[in-house]
LONU-229478 format. One record per atom (N, C-alpha, C, O): residue in one letter; atom name; x, y, z. Coordinates in nm, 2 decimals, padded with zeros to 4 digits, always signed. Layout:
{rec 'A','CA',{X,Y,Z}}
...
END
This chain:
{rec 'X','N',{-02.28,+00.90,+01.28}}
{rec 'X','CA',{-02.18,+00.80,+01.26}}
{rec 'X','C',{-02.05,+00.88,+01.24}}
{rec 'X','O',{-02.03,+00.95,+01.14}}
{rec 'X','N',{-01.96,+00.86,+01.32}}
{rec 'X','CA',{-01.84,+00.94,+01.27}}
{rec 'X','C',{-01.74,+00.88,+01.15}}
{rec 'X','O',{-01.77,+00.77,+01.10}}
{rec 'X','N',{-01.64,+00.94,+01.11}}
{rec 'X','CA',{-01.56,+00.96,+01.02}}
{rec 'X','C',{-01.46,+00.80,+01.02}}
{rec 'X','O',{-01.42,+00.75,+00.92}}
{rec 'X','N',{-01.44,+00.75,+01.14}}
{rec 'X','CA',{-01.30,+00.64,+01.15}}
{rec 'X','C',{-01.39,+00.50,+01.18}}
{rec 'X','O',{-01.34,+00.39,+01.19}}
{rec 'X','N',{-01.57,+00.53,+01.21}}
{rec 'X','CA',{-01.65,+00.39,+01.25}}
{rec 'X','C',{-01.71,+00.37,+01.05}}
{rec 'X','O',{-01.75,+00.26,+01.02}}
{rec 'X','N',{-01.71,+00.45,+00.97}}
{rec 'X','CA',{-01.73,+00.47,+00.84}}
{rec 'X','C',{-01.65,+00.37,+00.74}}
{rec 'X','O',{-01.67,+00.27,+00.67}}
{rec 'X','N',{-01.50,+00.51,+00.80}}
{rec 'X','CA',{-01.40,+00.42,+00.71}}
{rec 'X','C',{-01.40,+00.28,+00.74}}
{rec 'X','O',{-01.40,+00.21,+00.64}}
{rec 'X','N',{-01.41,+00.22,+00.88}}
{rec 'X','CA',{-01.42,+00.11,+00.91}}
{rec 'X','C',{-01.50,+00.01,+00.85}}
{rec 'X','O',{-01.45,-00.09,+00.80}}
{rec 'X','N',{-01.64,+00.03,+00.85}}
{rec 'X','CA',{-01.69,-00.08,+00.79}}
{rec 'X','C',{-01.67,-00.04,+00.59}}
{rec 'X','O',{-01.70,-00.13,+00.51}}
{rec 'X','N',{-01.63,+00.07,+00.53}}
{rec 'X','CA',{-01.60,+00.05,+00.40}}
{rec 'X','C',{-01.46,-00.08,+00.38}}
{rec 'X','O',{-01.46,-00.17,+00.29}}
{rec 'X','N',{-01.36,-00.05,+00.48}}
{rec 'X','CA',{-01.24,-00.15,+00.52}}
{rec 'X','C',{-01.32,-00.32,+00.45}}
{rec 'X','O',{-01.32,-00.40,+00.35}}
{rec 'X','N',{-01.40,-00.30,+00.60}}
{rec 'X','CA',{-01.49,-00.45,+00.61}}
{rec 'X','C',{-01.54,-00.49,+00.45}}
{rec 'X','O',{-01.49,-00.58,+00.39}}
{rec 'X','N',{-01.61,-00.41,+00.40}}
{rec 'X','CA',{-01.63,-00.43,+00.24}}
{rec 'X','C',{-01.54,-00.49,+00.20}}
{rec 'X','O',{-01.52,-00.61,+00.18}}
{rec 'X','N',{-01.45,-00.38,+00.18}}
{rec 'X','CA',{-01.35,-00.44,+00.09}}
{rec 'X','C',{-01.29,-00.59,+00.12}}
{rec 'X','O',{-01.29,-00.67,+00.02}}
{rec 'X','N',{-01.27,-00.61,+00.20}}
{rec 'X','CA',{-01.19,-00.68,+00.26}}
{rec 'X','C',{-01.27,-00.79,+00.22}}
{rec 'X','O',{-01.20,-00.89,+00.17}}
{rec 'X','N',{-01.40,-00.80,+00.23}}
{rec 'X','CA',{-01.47,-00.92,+00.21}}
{rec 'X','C',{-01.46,-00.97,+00.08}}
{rec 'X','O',{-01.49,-01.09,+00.07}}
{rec 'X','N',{-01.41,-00.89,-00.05}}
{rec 'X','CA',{-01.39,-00.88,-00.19}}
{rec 'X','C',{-01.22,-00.92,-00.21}}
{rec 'X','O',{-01.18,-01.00,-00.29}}
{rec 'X','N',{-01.12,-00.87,-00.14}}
{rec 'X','CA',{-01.03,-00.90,-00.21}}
{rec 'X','C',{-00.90,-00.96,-00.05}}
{rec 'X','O',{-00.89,-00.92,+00.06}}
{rec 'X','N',{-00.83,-01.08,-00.13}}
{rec 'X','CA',{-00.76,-01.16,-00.03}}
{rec 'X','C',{-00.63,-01.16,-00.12}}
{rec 'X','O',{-00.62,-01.15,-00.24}}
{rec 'X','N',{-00.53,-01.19,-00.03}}
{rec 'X','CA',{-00.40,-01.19,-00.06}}
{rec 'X','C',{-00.36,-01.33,-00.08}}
{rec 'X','O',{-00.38,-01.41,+00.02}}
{rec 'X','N',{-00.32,-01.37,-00.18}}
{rec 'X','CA',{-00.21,-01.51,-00.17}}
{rec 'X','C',{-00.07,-01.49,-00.21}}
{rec 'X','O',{-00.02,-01.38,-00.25}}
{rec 'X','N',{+00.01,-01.64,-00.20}}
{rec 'X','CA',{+00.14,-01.59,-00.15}}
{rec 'X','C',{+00.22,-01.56,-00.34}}
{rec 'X','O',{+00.33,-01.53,-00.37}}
{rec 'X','N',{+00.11,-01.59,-00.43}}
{rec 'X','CA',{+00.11,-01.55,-00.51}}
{rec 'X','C',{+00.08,-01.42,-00.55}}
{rec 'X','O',{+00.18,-01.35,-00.58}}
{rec 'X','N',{+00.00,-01.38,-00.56}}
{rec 'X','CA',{-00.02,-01.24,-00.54}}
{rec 'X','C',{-00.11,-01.17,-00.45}}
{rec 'X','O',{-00.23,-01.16,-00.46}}
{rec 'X','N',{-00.01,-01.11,-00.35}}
{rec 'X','CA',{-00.08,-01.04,-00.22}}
{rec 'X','C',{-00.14,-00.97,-00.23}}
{rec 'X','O',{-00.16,-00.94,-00.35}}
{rec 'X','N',{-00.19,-00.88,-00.13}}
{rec 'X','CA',{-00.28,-00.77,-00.13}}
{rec 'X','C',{-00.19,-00.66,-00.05}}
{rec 'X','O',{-00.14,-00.66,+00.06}}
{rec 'X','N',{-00.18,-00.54,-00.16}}
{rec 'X','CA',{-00.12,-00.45,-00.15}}
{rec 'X','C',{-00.19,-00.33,+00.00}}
{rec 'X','O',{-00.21,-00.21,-00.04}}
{rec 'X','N',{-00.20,-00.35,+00.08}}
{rec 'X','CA',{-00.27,-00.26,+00.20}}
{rec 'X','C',{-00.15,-00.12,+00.21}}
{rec 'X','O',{-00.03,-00.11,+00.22}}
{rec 'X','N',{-00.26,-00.03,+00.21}}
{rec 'X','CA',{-00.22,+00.12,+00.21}}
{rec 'X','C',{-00.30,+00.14,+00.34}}
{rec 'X','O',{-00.42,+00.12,+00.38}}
{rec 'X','N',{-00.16,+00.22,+00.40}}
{rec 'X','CA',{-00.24,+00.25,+00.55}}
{rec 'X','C',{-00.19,+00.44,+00.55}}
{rec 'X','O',{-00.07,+00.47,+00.52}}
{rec 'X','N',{-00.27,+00.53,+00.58}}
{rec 'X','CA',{-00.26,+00.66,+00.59}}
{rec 'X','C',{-00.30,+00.73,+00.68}}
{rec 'X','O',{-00.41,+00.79,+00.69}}
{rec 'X','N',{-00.17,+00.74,+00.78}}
{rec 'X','CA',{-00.19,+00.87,+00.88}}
{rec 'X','C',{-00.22,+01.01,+00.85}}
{rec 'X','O',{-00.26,+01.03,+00.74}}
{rec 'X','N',{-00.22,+01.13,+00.95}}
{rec 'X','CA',{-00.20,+01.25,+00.89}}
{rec 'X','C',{-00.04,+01.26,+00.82}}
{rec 'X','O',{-00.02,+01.28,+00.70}}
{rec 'X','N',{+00.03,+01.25,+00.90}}
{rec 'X','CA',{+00.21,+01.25,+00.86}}
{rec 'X','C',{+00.26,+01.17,+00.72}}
{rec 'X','O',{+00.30,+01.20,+00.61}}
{rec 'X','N',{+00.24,+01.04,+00.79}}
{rec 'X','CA',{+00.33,+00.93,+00.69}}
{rec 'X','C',{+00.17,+00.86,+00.61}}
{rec 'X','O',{+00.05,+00.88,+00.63}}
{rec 'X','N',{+00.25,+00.77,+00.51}}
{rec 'X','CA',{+00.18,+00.65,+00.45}}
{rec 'X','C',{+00.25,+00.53,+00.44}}
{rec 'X','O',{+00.38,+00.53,+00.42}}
{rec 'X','N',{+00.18,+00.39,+00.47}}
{rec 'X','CA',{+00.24,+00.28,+00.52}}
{rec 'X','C',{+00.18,+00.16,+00.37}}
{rec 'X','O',{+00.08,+00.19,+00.30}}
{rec 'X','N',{+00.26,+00.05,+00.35}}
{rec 'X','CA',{+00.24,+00.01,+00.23}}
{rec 'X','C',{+00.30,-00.18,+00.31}}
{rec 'X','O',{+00.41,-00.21,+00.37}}
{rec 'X','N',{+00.20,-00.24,+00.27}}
{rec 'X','CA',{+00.26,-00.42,+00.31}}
{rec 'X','C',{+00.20,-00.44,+00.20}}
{rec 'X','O',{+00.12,-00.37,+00.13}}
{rec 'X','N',{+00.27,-00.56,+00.17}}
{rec 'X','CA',{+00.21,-00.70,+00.10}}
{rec 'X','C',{+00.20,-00.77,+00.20}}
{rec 'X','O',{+00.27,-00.78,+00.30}}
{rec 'X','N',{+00.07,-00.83,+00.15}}
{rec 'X','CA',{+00.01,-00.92,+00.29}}
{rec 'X','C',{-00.02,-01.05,+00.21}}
{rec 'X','O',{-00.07,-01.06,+00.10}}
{rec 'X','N',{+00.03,-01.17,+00.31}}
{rec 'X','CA',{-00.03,-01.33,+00.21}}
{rec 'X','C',{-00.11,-01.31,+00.33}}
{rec 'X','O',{-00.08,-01.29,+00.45}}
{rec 'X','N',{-00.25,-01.33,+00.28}}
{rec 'X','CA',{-00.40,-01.29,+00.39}}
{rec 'X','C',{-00.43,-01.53,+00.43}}
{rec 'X','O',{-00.49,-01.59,+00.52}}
{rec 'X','N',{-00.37,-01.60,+00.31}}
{rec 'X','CA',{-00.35,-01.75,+00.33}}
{rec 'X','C',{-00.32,-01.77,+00.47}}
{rec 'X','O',{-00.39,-01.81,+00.56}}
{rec 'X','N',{-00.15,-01.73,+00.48}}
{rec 'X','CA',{-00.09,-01.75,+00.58}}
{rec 'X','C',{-00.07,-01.65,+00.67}}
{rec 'X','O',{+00.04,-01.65,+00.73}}
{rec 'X','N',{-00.16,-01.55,+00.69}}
{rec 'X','CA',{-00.14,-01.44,+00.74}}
{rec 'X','C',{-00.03,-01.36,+00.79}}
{rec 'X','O',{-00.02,-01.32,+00.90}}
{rec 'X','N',{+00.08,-01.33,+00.65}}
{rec 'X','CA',{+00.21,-01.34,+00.69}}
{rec 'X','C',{+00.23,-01.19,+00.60}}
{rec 'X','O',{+00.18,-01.19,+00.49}}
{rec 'X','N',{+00.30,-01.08,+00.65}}
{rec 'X','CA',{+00.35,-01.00,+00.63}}
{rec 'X','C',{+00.46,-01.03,+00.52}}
{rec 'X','O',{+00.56,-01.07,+00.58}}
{rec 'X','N',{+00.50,-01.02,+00.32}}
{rec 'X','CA',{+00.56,-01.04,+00.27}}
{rec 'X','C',{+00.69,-00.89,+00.29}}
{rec 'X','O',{+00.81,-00.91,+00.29}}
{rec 'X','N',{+00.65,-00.80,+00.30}}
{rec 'X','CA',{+00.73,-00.68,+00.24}}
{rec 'X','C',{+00.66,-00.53,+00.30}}
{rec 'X','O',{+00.54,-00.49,+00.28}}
{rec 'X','N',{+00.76,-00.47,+00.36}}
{rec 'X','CA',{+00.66,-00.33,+00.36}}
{rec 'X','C',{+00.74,-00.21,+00.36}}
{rec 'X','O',{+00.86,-00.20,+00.40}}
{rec 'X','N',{+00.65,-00.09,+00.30}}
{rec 'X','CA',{+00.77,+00.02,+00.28}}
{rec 'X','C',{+00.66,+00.12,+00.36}}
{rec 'X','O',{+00.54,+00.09,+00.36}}
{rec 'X','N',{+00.74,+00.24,+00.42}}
{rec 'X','CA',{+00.63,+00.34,+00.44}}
{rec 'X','C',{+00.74,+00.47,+00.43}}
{rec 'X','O',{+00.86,+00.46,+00.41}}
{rec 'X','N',{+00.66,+00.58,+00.47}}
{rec 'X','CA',{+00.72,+00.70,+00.42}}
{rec 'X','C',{+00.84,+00.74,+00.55}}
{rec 'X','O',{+00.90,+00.85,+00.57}}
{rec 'X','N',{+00.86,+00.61,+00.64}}
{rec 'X','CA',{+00.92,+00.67,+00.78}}
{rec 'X','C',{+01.09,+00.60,+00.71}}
{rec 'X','O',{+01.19,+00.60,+00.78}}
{rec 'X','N',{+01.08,+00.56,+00.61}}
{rec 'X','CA',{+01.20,+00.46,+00.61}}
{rec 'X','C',{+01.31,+00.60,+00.57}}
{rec 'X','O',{+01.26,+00.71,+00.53}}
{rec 'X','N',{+01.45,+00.58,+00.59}}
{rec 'X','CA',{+01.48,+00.69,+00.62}}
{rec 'X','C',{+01.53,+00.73,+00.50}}
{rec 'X','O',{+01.57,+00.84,+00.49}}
{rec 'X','N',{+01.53,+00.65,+00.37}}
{rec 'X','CA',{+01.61,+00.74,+00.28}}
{rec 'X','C',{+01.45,+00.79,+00.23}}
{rec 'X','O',{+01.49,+00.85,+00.13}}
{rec 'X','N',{+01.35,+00.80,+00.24}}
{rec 'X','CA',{+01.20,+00.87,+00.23}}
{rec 'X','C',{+01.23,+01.00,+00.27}}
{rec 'X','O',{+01.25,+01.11,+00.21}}
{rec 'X','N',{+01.22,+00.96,+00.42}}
{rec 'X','CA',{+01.20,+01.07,+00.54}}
{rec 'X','C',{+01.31,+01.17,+00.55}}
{rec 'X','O',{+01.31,+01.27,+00.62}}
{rec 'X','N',{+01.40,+01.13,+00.47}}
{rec 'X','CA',{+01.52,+01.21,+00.52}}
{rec 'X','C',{+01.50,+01.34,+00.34}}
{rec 'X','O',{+01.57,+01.44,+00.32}}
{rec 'X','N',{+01.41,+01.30,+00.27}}
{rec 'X','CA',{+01.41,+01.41,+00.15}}
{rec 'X','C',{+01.29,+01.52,+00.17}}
{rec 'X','O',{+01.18,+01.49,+00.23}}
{rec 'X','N',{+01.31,+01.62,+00.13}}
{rec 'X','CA',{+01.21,+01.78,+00.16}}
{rec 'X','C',{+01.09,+01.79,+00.04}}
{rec 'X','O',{+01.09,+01.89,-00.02}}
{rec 'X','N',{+01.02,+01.73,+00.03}}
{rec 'X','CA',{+00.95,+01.68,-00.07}}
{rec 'X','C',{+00.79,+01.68,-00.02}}
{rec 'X','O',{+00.77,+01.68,+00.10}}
{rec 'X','N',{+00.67,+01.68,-00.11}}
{rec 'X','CA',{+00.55,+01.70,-00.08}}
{rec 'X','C',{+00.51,+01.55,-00.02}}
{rec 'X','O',{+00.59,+01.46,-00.05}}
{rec 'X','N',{+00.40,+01.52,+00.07}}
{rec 'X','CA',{+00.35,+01.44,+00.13}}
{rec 'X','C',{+00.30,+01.29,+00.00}}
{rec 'X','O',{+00.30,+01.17,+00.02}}
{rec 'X','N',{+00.28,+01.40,-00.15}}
{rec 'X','CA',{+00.23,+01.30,-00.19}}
{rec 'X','C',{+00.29,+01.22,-00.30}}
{rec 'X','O',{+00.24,+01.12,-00.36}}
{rec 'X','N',{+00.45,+01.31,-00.34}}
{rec 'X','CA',{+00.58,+01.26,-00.38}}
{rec 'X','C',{+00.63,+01.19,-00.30}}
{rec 'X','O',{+00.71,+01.11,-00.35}}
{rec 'X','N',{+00.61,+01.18,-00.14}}
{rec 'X','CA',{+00.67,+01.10,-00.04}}
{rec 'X','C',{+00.59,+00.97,-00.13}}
{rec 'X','O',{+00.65,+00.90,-00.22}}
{rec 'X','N',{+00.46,+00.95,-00.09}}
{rec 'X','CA',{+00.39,+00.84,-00.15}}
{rec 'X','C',{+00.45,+00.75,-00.25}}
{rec 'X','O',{+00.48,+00.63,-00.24}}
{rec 'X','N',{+00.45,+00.85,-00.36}}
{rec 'X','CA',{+00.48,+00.78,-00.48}}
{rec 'X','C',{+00.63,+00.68,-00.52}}
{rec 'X','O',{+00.66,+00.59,-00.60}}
{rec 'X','N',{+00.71,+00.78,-00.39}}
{rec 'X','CA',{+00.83,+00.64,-00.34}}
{rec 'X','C',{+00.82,+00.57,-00.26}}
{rec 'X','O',{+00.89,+00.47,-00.26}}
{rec 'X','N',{+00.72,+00.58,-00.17}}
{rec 'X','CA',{+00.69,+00.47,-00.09}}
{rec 'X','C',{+00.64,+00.35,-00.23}}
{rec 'X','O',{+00.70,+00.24,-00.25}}
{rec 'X','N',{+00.56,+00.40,-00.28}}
{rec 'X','CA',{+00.51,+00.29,-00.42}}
{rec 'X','C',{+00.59,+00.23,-00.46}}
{rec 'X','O',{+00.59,+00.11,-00.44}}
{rec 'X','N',{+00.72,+00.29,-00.53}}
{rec 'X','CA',{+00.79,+00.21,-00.60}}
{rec 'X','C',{+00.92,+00.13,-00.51}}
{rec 'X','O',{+01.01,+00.05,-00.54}}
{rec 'X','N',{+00.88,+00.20,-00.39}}
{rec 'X','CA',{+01.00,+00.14,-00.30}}
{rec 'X','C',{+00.98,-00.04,-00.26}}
{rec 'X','O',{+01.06,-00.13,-00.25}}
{rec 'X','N',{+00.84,-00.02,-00.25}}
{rec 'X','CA',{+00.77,-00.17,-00.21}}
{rec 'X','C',{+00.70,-00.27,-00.36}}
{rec 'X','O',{+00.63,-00.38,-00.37}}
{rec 'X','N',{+00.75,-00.17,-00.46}}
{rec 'X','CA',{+00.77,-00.29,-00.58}}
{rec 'X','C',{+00.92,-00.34,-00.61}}
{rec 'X','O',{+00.95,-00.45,-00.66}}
{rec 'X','N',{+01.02,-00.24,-00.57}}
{rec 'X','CA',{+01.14,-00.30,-00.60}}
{rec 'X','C',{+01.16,-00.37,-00.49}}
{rec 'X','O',{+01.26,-00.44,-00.51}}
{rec 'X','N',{+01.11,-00.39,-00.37}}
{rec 'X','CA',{+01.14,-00.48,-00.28}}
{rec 'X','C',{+01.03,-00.60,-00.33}}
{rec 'X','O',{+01.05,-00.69,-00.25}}
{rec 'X','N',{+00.95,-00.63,-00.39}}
{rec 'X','CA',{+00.86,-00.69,-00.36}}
{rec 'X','C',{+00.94,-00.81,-00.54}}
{rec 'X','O',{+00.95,-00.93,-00.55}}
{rec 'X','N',{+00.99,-00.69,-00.65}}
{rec 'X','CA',{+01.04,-00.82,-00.72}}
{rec 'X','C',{+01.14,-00.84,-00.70}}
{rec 'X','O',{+01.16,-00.95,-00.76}}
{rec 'X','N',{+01.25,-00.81,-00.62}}
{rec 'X','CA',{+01.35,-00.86,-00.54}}
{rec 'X','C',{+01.30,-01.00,-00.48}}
{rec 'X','O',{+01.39,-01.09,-00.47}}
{rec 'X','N',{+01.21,-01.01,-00.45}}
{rec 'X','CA',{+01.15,-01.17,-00.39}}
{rec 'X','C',{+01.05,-01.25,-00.48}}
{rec 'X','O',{+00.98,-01.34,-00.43}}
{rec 'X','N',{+01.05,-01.19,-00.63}}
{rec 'X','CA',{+01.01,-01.28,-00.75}}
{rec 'X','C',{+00.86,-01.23,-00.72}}
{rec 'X','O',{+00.79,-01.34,-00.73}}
{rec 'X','N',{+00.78,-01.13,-00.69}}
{rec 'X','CA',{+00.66,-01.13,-00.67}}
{rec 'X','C',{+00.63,-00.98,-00.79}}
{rec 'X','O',{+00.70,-00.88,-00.78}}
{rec 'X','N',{+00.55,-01.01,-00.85}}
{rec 'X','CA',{+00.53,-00.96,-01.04}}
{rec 'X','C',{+00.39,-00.88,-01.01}}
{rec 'X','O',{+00.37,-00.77,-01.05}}
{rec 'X','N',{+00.28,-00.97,-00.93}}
{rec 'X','CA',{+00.12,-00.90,-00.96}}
{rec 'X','C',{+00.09,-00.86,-00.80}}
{rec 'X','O',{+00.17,-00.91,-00.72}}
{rec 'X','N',{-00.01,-00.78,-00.75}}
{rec 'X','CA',{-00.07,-00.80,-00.65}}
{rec 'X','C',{-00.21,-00.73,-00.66}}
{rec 'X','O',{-00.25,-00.66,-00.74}}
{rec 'X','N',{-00.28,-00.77,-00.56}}
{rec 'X','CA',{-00.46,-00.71,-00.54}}
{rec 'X','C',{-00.39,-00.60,-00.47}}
{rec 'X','O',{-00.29,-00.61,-00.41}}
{rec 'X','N',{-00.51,-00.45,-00.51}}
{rec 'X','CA',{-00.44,-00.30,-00.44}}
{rec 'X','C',{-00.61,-00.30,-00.31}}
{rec 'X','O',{-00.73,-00.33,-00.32}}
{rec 'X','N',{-00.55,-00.28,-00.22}}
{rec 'X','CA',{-00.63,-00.25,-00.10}}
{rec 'X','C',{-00.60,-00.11,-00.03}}
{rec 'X','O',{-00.53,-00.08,+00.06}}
{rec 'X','N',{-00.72,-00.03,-00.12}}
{rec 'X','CA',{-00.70,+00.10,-00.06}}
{rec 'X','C',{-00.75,+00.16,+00.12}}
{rec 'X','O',{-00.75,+00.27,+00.16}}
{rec 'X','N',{-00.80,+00.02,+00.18}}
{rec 'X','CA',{-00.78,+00.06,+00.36}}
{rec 'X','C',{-00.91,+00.14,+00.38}}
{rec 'X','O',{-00.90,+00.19,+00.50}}
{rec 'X','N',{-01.04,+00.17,+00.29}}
{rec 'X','CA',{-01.14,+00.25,+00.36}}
{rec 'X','C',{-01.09,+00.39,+00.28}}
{rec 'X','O',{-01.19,+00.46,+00.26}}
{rec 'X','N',{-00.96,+00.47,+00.21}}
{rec 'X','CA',{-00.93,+00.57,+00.20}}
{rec 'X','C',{-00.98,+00.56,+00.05}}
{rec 'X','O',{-00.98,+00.45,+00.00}}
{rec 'X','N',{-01.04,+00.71,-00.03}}
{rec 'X','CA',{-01.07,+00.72,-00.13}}
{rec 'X','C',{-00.94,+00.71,-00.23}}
{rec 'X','O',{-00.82,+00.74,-00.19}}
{rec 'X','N',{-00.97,+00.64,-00.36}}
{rec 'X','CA',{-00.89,+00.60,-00.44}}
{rec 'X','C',{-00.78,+00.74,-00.51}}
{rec 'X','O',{-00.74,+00.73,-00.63}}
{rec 'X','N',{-00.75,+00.84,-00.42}}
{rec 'X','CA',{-00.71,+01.00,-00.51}}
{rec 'X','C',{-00.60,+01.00,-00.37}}
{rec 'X','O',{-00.58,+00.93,-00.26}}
{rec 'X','N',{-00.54,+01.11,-00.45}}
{rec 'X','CA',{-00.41,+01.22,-00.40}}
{rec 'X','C',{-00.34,+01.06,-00.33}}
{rec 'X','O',{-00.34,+00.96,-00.39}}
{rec 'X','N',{-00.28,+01.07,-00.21}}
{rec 'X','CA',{-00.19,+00.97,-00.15}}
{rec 'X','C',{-00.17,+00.85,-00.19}}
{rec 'X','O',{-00.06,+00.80,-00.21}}
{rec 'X','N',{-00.32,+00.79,-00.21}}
{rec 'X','CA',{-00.34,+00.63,-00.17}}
{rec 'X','C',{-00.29,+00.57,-00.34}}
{rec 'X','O',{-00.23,+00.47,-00.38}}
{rec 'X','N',{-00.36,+00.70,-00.43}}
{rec 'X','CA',{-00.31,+00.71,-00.58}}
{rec 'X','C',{-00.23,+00.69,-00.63}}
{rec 'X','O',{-00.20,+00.62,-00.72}}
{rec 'X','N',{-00.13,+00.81,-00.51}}
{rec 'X','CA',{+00.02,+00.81,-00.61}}
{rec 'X','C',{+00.08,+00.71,-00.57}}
{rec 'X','O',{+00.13,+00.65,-00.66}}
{rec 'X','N',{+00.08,+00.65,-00.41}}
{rec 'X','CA',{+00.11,+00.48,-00.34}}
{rec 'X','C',{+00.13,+00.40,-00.47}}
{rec 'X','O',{+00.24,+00.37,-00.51}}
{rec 'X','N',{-00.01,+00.34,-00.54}}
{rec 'X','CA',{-00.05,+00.28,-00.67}}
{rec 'X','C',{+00.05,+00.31,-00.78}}
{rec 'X','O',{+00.12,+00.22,-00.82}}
{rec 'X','N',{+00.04,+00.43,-00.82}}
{rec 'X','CA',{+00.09,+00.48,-00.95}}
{rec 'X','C',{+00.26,+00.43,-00.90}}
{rec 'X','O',{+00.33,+00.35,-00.97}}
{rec 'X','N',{+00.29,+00.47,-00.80}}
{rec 'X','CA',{+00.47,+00.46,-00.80}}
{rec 'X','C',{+00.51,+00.26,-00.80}}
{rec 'X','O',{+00.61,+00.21,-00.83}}
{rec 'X','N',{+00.41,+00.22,-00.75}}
{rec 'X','CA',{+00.41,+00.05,-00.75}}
{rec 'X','C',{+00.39,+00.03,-00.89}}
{rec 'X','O',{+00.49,-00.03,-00.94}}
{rec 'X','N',{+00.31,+00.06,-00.96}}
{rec 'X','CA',{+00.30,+00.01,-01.10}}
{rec 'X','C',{+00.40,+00.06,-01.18}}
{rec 'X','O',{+00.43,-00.01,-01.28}}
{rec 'X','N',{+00.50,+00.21,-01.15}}
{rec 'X','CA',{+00.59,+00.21,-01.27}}
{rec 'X','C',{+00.72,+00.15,-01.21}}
{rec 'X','O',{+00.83,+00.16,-01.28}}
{rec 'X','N',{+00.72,+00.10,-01.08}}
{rec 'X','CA',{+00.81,+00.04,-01.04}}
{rec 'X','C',{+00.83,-00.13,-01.11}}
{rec 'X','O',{+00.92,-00.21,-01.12}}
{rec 'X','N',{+00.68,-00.14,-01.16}}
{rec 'X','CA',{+00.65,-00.31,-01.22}}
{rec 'X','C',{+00.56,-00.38,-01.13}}
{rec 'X','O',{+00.53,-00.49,-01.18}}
{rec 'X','N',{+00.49,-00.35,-01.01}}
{rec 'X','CA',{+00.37,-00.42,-01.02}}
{rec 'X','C',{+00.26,-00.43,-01.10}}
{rec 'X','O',{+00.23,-00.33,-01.17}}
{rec 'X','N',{+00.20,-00.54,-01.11}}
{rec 'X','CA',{+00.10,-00.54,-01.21}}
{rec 'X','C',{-00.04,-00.58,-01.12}}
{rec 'X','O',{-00.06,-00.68,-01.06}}
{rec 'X','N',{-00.11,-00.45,-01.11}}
{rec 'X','CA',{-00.27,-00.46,-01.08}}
{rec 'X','C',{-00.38,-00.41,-01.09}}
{rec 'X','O',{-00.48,-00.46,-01.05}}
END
């Protein structure tokens, strides 16, 4: 079984455990080799609330480690996210182990003020 049919059905797990409402979304972490990508997702109305990733350019444009990139991607998509009155969300780590990237993603959302 390879490595991306794996991650796949771990995804499917999860997914089956945790759903987004437009109260509190589900935080989906998505991770290339390059960048990391970050939505709030209302999974109700299947509607894309907010998303930050490492391509946005005041990110992209600093000389910094892959996983300090992350950690602003985190808090980038909490300060956009209480900008729109939204306080808690479910974290959907995407199949990827809960360390290094998908971590610091988390950590920079929470000291930005998400609560999850």
């Amino acid at each position: 079984m390879g490595k991306l049919v794996q991650r796949q059905k771990i995804r499917y797990r999860i997914r089956k455990k945790v759903a987004g409402t437009a109260v509190k979304p589900r935080l989906a972490v998505y991770r290339s080799n390059a960048d990391i990508y970050a939505q709030l997702i209302d999974d109700d109305n299947g509607v894309t609330l907010v998303a930050a990733s490492s391509r946005d350019k005041d990110i992209a444009a600093q000389k910094i480690t892959k996983i300090e990139k992350s950690k602003l991607v985190g808090a980038s998509i909490a300060t956009k996210a209480i900008a729109l009155g939204l306080s808690a969300c479910v974290f959907d780590r995407g199949g990827n182990l809960y360390h290094g990237r998908v971590k610091s993603v988390a950590d920079g959302a929470r000291e930005g003020g998400l609560q999850f």
